[in-house]
C-alpha positions as CSV (number, residue, x, y, z in Angstrom):
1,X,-15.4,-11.1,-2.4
2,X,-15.8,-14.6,-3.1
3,X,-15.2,-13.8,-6.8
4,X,-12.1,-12.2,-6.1
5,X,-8.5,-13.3,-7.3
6,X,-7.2,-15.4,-4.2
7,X,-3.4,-14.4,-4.2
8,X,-4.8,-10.7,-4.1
9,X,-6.7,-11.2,-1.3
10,X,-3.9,-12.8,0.5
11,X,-2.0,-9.5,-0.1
12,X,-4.5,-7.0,0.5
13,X,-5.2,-9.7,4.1
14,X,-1.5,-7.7,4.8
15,X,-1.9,-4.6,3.5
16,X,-4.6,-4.0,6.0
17,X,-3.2,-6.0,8.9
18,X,-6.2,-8.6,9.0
19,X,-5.5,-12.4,9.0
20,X,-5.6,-14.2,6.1
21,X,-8.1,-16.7,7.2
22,X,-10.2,-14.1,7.0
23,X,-10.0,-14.5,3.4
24,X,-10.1,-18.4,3.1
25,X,-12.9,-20.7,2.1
26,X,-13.7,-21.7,5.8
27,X,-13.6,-18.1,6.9
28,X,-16.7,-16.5,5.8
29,X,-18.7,-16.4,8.5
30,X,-15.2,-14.7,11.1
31,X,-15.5,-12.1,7.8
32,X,-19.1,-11.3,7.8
33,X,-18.5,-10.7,11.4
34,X,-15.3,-8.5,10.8
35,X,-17.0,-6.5,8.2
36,X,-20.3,-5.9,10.5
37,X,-17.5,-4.8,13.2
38,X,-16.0,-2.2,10.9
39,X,-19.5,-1.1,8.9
40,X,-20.9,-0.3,6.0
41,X,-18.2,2.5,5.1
42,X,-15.1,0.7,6.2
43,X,-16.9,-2.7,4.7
44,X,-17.7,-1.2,1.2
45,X,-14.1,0.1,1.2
46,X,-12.5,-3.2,1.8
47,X,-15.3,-4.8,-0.8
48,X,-13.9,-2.2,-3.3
49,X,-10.3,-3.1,-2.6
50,X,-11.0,-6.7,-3.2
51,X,-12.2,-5.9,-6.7
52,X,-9.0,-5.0,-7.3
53,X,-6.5,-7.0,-5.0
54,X,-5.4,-8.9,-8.2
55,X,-4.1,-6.4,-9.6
56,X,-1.5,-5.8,-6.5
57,X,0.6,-8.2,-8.1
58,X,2.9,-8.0,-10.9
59,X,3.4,-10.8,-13.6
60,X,4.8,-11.8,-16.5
61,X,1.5,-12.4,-18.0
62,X,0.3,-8.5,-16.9
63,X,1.6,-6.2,-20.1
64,X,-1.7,-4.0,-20.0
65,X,-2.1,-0.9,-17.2
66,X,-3.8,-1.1,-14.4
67,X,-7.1,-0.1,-15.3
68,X,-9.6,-1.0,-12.3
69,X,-6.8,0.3,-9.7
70,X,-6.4,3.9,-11.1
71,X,-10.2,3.8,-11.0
72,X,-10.4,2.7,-7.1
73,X,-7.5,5.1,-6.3
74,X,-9.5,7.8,-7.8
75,X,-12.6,7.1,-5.7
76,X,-9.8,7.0,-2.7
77,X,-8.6,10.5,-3.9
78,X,-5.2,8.7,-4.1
79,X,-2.7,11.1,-6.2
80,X,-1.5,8.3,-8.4
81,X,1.2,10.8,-10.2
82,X,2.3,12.1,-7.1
83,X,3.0,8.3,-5.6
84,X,5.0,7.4,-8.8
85,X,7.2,10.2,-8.6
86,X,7.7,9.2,-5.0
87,X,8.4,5.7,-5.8
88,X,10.7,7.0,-8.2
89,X,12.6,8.8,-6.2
90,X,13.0,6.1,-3.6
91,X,14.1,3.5,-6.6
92,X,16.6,6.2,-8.0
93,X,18.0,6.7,-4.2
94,X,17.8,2.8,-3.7
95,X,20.1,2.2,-6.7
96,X,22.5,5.2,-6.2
97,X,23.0,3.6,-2.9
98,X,23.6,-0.1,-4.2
99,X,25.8,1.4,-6.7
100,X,28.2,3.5,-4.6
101,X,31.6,2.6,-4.7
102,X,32.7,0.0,-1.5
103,X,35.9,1.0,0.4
104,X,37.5,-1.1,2.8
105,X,37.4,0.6,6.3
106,X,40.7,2.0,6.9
107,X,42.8,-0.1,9.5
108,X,42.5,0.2,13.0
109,X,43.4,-1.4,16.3
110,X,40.3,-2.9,16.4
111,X,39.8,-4.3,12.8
112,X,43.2,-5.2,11.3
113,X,42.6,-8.9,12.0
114,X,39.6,-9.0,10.4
């Protein structure tokens, strides 16, 4: 972990809902503790997610797929296909949403004045 990209780790700190100074310089010893807490399953887990917590971030500089995550969500049994077409869909509904034509409420009593 201590080789890992920094930024990553500060996002995979929320992905799994610990603190970030979990993650820093000075906090070492609080995640050797943590870890121990969760064991060696739970701890390998996170050790394998923080392999790859750079590449939870999209950049200009990132043109190539992402490699080592597909690899990690296959060891996770994660149906990568299956979340695309989910995120998809929830982009596609997203948009049609934004892009719906606005109409002004129809007058009332209560919101002429507005």
């Amino acid at each position: 972990m201590n080789r890992a990209d920094h930024n990553g780790l500060m996002r995979l700190a929320n992905l799994i809902g610990w603190p970030k100074e979990l993650f820093s310089w000075n906090g070492k010893d609080k995640l050797h503790a943590k870890l121990k807490e969760i064991g060696v399953d739970g701890a390998v887990k996170i050790a394998m997610l923080a392999t790859v917590a750079g590449e939870l971030s999209v950049n200009e500089y990132n043109t190539g797929k992402a490699d080592r995550l597909e690899a990690v969500a296959q060891i996770f049994a994660v149906d990568t296909a299956t979340v695309r077409k989910d995120v998809d869909r929830e982009l596609k509904e997203k948009g049609q949403k934004k892009a719906a034509p606005k109409t002004a409420p129809a007058p009332t009593a209560s919101n002429r004045f507005l």
